[in-house]
C-alpha positions as CSV (number, residue, x, y, z in Angstrom):
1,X,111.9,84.4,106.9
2,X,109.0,83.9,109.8
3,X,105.7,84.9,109.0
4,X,105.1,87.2,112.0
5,X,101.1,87.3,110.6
6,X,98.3,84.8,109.7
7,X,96.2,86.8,106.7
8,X,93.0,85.4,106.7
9,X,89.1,86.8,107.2
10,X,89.8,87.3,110.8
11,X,92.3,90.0,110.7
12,X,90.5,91.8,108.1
13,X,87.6,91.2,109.9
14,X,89.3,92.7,112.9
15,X,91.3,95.9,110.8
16,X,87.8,96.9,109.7
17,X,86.1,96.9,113.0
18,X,89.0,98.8,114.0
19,X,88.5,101.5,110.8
20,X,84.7,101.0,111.3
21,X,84.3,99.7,107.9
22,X,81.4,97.2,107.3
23,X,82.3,94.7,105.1
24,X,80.4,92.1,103.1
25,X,81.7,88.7,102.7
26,X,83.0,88.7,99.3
27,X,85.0,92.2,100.4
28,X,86.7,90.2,103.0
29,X,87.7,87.2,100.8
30,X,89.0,90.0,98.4
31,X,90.8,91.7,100.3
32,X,92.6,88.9,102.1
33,X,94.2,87.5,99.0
34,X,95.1,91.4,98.1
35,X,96.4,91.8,101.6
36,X,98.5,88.4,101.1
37,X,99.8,89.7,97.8
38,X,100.7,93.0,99.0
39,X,102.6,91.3,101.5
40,X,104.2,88.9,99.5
41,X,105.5,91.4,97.6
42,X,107.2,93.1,100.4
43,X,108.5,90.0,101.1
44,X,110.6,89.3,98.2
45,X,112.0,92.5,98.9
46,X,114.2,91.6,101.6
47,X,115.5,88.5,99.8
48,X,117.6,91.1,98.1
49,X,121.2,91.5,98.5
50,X,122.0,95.2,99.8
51,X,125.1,94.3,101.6
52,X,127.5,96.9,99.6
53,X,124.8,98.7,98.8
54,X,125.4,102.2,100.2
55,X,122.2,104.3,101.6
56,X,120.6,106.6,99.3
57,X,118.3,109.6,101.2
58,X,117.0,111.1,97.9
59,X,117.3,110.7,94.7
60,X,117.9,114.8,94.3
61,X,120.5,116.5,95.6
62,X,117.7,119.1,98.1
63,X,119.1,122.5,98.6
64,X,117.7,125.7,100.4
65,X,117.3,128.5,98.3
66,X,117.3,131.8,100.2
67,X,116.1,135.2,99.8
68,X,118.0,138.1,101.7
69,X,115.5,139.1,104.3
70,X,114.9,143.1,103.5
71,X,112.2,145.2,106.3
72,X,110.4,147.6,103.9
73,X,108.0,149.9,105.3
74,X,104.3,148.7,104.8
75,X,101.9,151.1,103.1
76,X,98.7,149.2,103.9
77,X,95.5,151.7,104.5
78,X,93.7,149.1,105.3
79,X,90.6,151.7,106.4
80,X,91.0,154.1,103.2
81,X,88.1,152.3,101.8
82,X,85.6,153.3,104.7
83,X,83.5,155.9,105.9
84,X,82.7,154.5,109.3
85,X,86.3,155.0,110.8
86,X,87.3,157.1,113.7
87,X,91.2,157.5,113.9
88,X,92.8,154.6,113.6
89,X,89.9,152.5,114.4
90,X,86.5,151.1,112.3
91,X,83.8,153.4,114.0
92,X,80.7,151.0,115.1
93,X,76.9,151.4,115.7
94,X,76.6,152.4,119.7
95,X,75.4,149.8,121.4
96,X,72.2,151.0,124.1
C-alpha cells in the first residue's frame, strides 16, 4: 500500500496553524509518532481479507416505534394565573 502522507513536524505544524493551536516542540514530536501510530493502525486494517465478507449496517436490528397520533383538545389557561389580562390578551402599562 502507498503512503499517500509524510507524518512528520511539518504537517502537524501545519494541522495546528490550521486549528489555531500553538504548540511547543515536544507537543509536536509527540504528536507525530501518535499521528503515525494512529495511522499505522488504520493501516493494518485493510490488509484484512473481507472478500466474502457480507456488509453489516448495524449491529441492531433499528425499528420505528410509533404512537397513533390522537388530536385532544388543549386546556392550557395560560393567563389564569394573572391579573393584568384583558380578554384574551396580557394587559400592559400604557405607554405615553
Amino acid at each position: 500500500m502507498l503512503d499517500y502522507w509524510k507524518i512528520d513536524g511539518e504537517l502537524i505544524k501545519r494541522v495546528a496553524d490550521n486549528a489555531r493551536l500553538k504548540l511547543t516542540e515536544e507537543e509536536i514530536e509527540k504528536f507525530t509518532i501518535q499521528l503515525k501510530d494512529v495511522l499505522q493502525a488504520f493501516k493494518s486494517l485493510d490488509e484484512v481479507d473481507t472478500n466474502d465478507v457480507k456488509p453489516s449496517f448495524h449491529p441492531q436490528k433499528i425499528s420505528d416505534v410509533y404512537r397513533e397520533d390522537k388530536s385532544e383538545k388543549f386546556s392550557w389557561e395560560p393567563l389564569a394565573n394573572t391579573k393584568h389580562k384583558e380578554g384574551k390578551y396580557f394587559k400592559g402599562p400604557r405607554i405615553v
